[in-house]
DRENKOLKE-886953 format. One record per residue (C-alpha): residue in three letters; z, y, x; residue number from 1. Coordinates in steps of 0.2 Angstrom, whole numbers, plus 2048, in hexadecimal, padded with zeros to 3 digits. Each point is the difference from the previous one (the first is absolute). Layout:
Ala	Z	Y	X	NUM
...
//
This chain:
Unk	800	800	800	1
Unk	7FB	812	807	2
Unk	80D	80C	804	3
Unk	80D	7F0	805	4
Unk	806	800	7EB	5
Unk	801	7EC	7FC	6
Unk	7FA	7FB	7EF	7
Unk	810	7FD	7F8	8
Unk	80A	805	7F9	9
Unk	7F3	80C	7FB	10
Unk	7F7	7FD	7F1	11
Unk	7ED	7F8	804	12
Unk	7F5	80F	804	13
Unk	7F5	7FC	7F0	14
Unk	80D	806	7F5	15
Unk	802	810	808	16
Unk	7EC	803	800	17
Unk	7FD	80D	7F2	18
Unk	7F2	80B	7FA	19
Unk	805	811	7FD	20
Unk	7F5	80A	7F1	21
Unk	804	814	7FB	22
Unk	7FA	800	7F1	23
Unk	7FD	816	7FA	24
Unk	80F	806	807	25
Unk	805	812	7FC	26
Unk	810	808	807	27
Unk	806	80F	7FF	28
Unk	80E	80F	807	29
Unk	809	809	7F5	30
Unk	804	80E	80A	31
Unk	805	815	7FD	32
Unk	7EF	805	801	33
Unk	7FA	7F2	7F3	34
Unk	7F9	7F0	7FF	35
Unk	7F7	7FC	80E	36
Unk	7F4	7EE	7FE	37
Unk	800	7FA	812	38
Unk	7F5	7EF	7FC	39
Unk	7F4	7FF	7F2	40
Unk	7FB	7F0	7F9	41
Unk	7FE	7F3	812	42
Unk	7FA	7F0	7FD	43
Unk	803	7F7	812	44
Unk	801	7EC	804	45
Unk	804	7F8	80F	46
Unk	7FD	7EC	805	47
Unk	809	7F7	809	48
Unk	7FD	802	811	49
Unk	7F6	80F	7FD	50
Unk	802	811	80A	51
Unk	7FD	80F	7F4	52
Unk	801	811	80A	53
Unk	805	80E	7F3	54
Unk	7FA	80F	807	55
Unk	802	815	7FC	56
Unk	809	80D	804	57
Unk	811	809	7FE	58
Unk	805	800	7EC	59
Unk	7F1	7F5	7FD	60
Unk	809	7F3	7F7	61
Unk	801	7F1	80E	62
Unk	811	800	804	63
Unk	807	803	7EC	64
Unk	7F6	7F1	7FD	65
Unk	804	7F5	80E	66
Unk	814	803	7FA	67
Unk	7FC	7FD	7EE	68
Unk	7FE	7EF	803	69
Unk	811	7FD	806	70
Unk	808	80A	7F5	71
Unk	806	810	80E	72
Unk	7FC	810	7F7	73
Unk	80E	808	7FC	74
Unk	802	800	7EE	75
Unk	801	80F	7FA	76
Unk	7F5	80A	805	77
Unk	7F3	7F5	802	78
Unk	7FB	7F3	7F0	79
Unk	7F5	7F2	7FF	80
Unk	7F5	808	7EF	81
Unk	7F5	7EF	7FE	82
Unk	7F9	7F3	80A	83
Unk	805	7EF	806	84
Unk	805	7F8	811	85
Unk	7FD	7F0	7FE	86
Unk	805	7F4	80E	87
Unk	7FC	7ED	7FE	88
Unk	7FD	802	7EF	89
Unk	810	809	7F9	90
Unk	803	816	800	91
Unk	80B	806	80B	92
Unk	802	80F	7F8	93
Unk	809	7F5	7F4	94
Unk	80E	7F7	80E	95
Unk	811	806	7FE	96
Unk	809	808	810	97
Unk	808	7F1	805	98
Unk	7EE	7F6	7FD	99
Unk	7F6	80C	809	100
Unk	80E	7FF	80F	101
Unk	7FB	7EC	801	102
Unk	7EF	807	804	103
Unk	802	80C	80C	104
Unk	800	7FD	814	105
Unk	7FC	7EC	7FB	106
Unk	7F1	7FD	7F4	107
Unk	7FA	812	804	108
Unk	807	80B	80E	109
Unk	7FB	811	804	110
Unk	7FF	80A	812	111
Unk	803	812	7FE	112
Unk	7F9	810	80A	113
Unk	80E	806	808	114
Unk	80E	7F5	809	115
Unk	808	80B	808	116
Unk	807	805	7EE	117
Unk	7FF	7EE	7F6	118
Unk	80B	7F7	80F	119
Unk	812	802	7FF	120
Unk	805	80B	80E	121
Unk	812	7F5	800	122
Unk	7F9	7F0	800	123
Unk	7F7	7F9	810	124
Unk	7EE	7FA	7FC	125
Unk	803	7EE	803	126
Unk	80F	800	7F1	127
Unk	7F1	809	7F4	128
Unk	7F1	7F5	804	129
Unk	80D	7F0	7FE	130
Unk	805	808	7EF	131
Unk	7F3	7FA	7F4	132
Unk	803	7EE	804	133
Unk	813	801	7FB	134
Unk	7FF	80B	7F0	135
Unk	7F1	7F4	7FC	136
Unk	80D	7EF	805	137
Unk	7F1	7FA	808	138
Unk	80C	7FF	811	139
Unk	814	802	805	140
Unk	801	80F	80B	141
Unk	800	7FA	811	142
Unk	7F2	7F5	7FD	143
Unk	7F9	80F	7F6	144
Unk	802	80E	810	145
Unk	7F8	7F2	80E	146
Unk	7F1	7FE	7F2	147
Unk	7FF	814	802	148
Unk	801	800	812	149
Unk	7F2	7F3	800	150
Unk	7F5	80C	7F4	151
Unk	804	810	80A	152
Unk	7F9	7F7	80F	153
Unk	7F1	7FA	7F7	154
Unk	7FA	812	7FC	155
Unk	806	807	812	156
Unk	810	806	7FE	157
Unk	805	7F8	811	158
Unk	810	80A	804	159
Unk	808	7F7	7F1	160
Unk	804	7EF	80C	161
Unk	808	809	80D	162
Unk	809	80F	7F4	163
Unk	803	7F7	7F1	164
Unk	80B	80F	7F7	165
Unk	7F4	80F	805	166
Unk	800	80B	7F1	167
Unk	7EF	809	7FA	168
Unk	803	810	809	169
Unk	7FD	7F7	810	170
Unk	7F0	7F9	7FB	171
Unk	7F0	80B	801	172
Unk	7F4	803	7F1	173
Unk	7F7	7F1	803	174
Unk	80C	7F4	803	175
Unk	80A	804	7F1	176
Unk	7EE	7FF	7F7	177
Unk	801	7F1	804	178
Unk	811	7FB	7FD	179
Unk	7FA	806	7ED	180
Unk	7F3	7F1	800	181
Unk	80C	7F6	806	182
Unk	80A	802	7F3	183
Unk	7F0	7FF	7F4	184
Unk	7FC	7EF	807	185
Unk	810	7F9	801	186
Unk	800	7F6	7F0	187
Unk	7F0	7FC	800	188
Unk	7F9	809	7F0	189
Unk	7F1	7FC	7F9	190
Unk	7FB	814	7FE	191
Unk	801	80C	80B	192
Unk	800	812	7FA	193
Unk	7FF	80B	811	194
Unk	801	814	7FD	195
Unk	7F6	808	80E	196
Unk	80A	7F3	80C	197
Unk	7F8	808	810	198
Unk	802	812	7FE	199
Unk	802	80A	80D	200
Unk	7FF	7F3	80C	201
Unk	7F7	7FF	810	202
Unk	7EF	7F7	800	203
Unk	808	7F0	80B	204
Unk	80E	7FD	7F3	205
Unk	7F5	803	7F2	206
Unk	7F3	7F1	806	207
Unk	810	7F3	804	208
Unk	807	805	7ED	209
Unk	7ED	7FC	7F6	210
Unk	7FF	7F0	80E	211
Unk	812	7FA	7F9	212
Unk	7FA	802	7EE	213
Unk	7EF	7FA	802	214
Unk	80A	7EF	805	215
Unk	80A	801	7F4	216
Unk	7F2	800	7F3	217
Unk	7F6	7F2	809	218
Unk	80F	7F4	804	219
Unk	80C	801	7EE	220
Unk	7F4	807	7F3	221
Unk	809	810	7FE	222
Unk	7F8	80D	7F7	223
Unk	801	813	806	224
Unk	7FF	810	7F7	225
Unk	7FB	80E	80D	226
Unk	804	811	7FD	227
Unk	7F8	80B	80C	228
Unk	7FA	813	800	229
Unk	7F6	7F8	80E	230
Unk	7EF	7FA	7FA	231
Unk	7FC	7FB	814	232
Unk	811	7F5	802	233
Unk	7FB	7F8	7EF	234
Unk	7EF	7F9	803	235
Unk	806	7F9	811	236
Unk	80E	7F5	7F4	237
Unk	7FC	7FD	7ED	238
Unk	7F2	7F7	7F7	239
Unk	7FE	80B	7F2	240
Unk	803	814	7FE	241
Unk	807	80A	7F2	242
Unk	7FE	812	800	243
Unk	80C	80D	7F7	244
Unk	7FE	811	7FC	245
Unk	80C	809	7F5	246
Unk	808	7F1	7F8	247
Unk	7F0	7F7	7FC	248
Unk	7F4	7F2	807	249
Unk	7F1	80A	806	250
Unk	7F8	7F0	80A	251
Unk	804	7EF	804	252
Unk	7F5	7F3	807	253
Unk	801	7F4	811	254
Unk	802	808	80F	255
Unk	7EF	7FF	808	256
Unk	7FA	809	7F1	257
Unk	809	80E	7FD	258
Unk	7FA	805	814	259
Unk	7EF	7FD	7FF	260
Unk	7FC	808	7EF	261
Unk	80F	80B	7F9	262
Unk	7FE	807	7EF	263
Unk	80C	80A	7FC	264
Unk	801	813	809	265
Unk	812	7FD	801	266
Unk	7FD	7F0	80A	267
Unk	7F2	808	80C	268
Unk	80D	80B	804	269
Unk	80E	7F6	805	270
Unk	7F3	7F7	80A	271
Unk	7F8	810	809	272
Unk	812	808	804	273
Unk	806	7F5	80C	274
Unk	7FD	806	811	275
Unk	7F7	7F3	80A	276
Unk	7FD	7FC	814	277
Unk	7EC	806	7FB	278
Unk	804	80D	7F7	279
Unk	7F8	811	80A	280
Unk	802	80B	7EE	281
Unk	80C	80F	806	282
Unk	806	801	7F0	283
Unk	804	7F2	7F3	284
Unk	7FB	7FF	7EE	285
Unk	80E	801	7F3	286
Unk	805	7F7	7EF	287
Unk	7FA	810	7F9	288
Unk	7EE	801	809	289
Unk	7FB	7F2	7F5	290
Unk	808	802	7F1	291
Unk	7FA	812	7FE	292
Unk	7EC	7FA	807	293
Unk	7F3	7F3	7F8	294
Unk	7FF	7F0	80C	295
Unk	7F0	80A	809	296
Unk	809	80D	805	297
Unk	806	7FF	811	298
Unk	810	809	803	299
Unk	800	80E	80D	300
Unk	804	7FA	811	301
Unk	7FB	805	812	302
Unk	7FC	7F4	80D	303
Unk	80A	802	80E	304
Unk	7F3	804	80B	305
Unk	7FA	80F	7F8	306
Unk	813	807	802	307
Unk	802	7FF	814	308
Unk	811	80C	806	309
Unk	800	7FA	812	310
Unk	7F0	806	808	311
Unk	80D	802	80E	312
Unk	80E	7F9	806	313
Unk	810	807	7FA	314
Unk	80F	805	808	315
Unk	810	7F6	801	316
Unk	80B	808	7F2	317
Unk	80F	7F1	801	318
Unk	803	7F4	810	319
Unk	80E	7F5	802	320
Unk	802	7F6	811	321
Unk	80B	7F2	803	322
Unk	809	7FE	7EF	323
Unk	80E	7F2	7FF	324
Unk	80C	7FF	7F0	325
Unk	80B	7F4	801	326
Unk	80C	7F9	7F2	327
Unk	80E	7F5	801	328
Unk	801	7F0	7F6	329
Unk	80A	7EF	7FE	330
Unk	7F5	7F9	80A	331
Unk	801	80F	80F	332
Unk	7F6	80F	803	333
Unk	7F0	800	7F8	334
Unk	7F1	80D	806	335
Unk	7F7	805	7F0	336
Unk	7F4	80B	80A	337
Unk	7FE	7F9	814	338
Unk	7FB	80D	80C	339
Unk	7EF	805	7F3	340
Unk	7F6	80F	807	341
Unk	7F4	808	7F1	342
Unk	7F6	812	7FF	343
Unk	7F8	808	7EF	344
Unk	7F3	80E	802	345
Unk	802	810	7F7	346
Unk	7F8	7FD	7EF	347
Unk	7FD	7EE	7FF	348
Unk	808	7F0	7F9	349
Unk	80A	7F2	80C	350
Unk	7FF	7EF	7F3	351
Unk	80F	7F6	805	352
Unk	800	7EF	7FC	353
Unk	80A	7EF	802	354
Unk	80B	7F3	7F6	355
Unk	810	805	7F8	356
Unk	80D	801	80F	357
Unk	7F2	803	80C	358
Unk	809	812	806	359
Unk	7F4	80C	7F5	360
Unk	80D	808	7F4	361
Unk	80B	802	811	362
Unk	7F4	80A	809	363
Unk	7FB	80B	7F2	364
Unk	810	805	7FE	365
Unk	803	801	812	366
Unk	7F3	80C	803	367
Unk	808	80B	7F3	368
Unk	812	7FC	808	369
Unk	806	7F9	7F0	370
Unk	807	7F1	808	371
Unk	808	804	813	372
Unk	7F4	7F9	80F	373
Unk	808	7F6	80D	374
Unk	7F5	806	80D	375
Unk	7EF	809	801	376
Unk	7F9	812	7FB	377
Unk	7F5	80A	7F5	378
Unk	7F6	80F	802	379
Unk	7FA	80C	7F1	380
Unk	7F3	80A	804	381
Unk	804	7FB	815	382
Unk	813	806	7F9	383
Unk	80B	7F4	805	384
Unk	80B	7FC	7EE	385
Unk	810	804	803	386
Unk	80C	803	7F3	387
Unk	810	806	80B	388
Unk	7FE	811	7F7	389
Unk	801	806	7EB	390
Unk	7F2	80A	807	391
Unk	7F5	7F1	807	392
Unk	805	7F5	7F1	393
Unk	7FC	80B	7F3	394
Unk	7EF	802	805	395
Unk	7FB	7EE	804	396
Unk	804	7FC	7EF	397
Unk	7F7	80B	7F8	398
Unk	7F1	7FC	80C	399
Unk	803	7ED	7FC	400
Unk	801	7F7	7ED	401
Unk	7FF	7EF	7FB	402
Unk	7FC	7F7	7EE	403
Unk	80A	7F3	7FB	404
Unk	7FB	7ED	7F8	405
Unk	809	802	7F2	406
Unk	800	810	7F8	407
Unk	808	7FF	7F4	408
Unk	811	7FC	80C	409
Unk	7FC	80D	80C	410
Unk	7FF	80E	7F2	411
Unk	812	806	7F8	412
Unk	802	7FA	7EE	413
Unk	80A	810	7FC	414
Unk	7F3	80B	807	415
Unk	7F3	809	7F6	416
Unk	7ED	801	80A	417
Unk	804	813	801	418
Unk	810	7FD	807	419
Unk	7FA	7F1	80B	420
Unk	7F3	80E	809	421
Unk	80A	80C	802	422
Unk	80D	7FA	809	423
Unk	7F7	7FC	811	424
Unk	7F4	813	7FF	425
Unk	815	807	7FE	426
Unk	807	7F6	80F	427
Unk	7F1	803	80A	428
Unk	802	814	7F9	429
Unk	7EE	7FF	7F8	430
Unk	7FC	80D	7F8	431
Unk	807	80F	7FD	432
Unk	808	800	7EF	433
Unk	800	7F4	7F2	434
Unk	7F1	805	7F7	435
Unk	7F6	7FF	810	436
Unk	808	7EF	802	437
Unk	7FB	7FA	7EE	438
Unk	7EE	805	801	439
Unk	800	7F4	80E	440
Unk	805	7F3	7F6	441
Unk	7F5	803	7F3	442
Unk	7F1	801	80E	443
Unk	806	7EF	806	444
Unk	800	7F7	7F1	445
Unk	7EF	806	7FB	446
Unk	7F9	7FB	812	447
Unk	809	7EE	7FB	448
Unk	7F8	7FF	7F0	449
Unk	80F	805	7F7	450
Unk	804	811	7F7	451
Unk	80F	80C	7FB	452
Unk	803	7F8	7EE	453
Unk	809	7F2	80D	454
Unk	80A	80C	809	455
Unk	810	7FC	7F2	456
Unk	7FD	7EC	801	457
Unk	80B	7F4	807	458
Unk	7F9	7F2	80E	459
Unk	801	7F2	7F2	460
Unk	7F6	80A	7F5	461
Unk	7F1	7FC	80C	462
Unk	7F5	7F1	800	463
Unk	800	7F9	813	464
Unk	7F1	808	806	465
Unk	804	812	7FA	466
Unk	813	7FC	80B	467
Unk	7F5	7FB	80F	468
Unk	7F7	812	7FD	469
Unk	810	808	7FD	470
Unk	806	7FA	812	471
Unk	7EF	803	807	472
Unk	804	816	7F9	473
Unk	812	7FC	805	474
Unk	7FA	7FB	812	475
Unk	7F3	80F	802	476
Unk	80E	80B	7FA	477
Unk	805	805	812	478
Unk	7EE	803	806	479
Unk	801	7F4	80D	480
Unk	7F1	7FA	80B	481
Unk	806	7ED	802	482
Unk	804	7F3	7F1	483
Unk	808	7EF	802	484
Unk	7F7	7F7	7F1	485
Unk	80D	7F0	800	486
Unk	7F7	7F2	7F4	487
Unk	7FD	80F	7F1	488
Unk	7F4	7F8	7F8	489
Unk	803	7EB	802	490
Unk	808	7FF	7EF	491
Unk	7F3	808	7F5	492
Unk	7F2	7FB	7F6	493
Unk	7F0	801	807	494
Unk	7FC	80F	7F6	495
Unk	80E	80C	803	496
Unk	7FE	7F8	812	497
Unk	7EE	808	800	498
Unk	809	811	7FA	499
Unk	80D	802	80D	500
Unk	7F3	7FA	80D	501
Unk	7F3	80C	7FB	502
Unk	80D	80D	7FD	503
Unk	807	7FE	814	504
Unk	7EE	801	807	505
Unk	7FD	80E	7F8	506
Unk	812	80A	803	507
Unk	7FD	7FB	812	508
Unk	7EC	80A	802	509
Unk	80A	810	7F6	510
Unk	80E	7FF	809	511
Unk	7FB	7F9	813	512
Unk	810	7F3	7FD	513
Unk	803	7F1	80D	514
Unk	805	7EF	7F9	515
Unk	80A	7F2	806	516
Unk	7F8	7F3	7F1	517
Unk	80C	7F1	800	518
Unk	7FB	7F2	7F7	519
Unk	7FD	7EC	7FC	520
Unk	7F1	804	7F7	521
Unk	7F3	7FF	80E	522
Unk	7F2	804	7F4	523
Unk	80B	810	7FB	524
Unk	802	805	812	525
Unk	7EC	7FD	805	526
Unk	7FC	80B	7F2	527
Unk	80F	810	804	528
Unk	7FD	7FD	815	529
Unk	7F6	807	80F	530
Unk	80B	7F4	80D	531
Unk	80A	7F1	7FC	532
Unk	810	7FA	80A	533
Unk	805	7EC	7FB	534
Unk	815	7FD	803	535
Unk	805	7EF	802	536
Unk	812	7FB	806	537
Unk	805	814	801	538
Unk	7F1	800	80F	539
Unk	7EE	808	7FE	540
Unk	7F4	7F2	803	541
Unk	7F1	80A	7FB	542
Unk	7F9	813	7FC	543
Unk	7EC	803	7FD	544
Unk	7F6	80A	7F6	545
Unk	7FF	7F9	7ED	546
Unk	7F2	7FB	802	547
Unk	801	7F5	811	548
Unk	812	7F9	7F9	549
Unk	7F8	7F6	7EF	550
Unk	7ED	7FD	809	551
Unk	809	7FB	812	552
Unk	810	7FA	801	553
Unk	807	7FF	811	554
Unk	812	7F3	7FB	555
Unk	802	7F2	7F6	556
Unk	80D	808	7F7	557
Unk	7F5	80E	7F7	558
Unk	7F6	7F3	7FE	559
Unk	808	7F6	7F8	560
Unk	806	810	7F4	561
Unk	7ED	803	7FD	562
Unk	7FF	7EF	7FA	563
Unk	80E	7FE	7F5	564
Unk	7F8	80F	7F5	565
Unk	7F9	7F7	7F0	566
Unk	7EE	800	800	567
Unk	7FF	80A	7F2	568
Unk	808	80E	808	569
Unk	7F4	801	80D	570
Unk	7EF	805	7FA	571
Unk	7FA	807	7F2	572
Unk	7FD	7F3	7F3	573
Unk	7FA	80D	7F1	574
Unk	7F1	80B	806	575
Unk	805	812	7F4	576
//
């Protein structure tokens, strides 16, 4: 039996196999505004042993149905209006709590998008993954915690064996990803409902995890549900596509088909977004491009080519030389960034790539001294930073900004968008009154795509992308010539990806901005860079031009990130 699980005392696996039907499911959100219909009528089925990838964007409906079939909306506001979720021929919309609980995490288990805040932060991960075996009696709990450790291992959680009681804050985002799956699996289910599982992680982790459930298809029969804003990652894993837009079902059909001949606007769309190693448009086409043109229309983009800046060579605006940070761990001193020497012209954008732990997060935030270097210096415009003095620290950082991952955790809940700008142009005395300061604000909004009607609005008023831009105003704020972009656009959908993208590209020929563009998203960083810089093992074991880096790799290890991008992701497989 895969995955070391014997076949008792388990049920047969014939009796978990099950065929799941949605059958015109409407559900909707009752909410101050009103009532808000966030899916209209689906009609999905799944065989057993089938992948379906369920694919759209933000609010379109995907993850509202994926958790309507295990009952997890939270009841109110939302309501199941009609529909049926039949599972093996009975509703489970009908089951009681307690029925609906003998389902979960056994027959049907569920992997959810962020682990960081499903895993108990008090529990260690091997307690967690063993815990659907004992609420399920299906073992006692010793034998249930050596069957996790035993799954953990299988997905590549290795450190599990020789730090049994690490807890999840000690695991990166790819290993507690994968302590999710683990969990998933551990039961053995006979559906797998996976909610954009691979989110935000690096191209490496994300091959291993469609590897694991590949197998896992092919050896037990399991069927998947895969919900992905990511039409790319789907066709590298499901066998059939379903395709949401604003609650509904705008296309389904098998995977080969809905690449070689879209038919919905809406599809083409999702399909022309992505950023792809052979993309050489300077600008990407948006959700809106299509939806606002007929299918032979051809969105306005510029080839890359026609918009050369570098007709010279630039001057150095940011060298560091000999960087070491070094933290302390259990296991001793641990050098995130080892002895890494890097330069960025004045003007241009440095792509910075490498796994999760490879040291690219370090050195960005070393470069703006945000973490304390070991060893090593940096020069700013051939000054030397040093931040001894109130004088020299003030205007470093307000020379140097960074946007965050997560902008929504990097942006104070309690802060108004007026208040959020303002506060850096009034520590950095911007501006020489308030009125001054506020028709900055309202100048950078507009120059972010946003406007002065959300200058009373609250960060969780925002959808992601329009936070990502408020951060991006936040950032240009100070009026600073250097920009730390740290993985701001690896959760988004493809489409508000395309925004913020075109969106930097742009602020950077207005504005003359240098960037620091970290990022696992390889055909992300081809598209944004001039020169790109690989990290492995906190060293730099590569630097070229963009070009040079994807047609010529010099190491096997960028090699071996080239070729764990799904081949989706990189050509263009829909000629717009």
């Amino acid at each position: 039996m895969v995955y070391g699980m014997p076949s008792t005392p388990n049920p047969p696996r014939i009796d978990l196999m099950g065929h799941l039907s949605i059958k015109n499911l409407e559900v909707s959100f009752h909410t101050r505004e009103g009532t808000i219909r966030a899916v209209e009528g689906i009609e999905l089925a799944i065989e057993p042993g089938e992948i379906v990838g369920l694919v759209g964007e933000s609010g379109s409906g995907k993850s509202v149905t994926c958790n309507s079939i295990l009952q997890l909306l939270p009841t109110p506001p939302a309501r199941v209006d009609n529909g049926k979720v039949e599972w093996s021929g009975k509703d489970l919309l009908d089951y009681s709590e307690s029925s609906i609980r003998k389902i979960r995490g056994k027959e049907i288990s569920m992997i959810f998008q962020d682990p960081m805040s499903c895993l108990n932060p008090y529990l260690p991960v091997v307690d967690q993954v063993a815990e659907p075996l004992i609420i399920h009696k299906i073992y006692n709990p010793a034998e249930a915690k050596a069957k996790a450790v035993e799954m953990l291992m299988k997905v590549g959680v290795k450190r599990v064996k020789e730090f049994p009681l690490s807890y999840p804050h000690e695991f990166s985002g790819g290993m507690r990803q994968r302590a999710m799956i683990a969990m998933a699996l551990i039961t053995e289910p006979a559906l797998l409902l996976a909610d954009e599982p691979t989110t935000a992680l690096d191209v490496t982790v994300q091959a291993k995890i469609l590897t694991i459930l590949r197998e896992l298809c092919s050896d037990l029969g399991v069927s998947v549900l895969f919900v992905s804003h990511d039409l790319g990652l789907v066709a590298e894993l499901a066998d059939r596509v379903v395709v949401m837009y604003r609650g509904k079902v705008v296309e389904q059909n098998d995977t080969a088909s809905i690449f070689k001949n879209p038919q919905h606007p809406y599809v083409k769309a999702l399909i022309a977004c992505r950023p792809t190693l052979e993309n050489t448009l300077w600008r990407l086409p948006t959700v809106e491009d299509f939806m606002s043109h007929s299918a032979e229309q051809k969105p306005h983009t510029q080839k890359k080519g026609a918009h050369s800046r570098f007709l010279h060579p630039r001057k150095n605006l940011l060298v560091g030389k000999d960087l070491v940070v070094q933290f302390t761990s259990e296991n001793g001193p641990v050098r995130a960034v080892d002895n890494v020497s890097i330069s960025i012209g004045q003007g241009t954008t440095l792509g910075l790539v490498g796994e999760s732990g490879s040291g690219k997060t370090t050195l960005g935030r070393a470069l703006l001294n945000l973490v304390t270097r070991t060893s090593g210096e940096i020069l700013f415009q051939d000054r030397l930073m040093d931040l001894g003095t109130r004088k020299s620290e003030m205007y470093f950082r307000k020379s140097m900004q960074i946007i965050f991952q997560d902008p929504y955790a990097s942006l104070n809940p309690r802060l108004t968008i007026e208040q959020t700008l303002l506060e850096p142009m009034m520590v950095h005395q911007i501006g020489n009154s308030k009125k001054e300061r506020l028709k900055k604000v309202i100048d950078l909004l507009e120059e972010v795509g946003l406007g002065e009607e959300h200058l009373a609005r609250y960060p969780h008023e925002f959808s992601g992308g329009q936070r990502q831009r408020i951060c991006v105003a936040r950032a240009l704020s100070t009026e600073p010539e250097f920009i730390v972009c740290d993985e701001c656009v690896s959760a988004m959908d493809v489409s508000v990806q395309a925004q913020v993208l075109n969106l930097l590209k742009s602020l950077q020929d207005s504005r003359g901005l240098t960037y620091l563009f970290i990022s696992h998203d390889l055909g992300v960083v081809k598209f944004m860079s001039d020169e790109i810089t690989v990290m492995q093992n906190g060293k730099i074991v590569e630097t070229g031009s963009a070009e040079c880096i994807y047609n010529d790799p010099q190491t096997e290890y960028t090699k071996q990130l080239i070729n764990s991008i799904p081949l989706a992701n990189r050509s263009v497989n829909f000629s717009f």
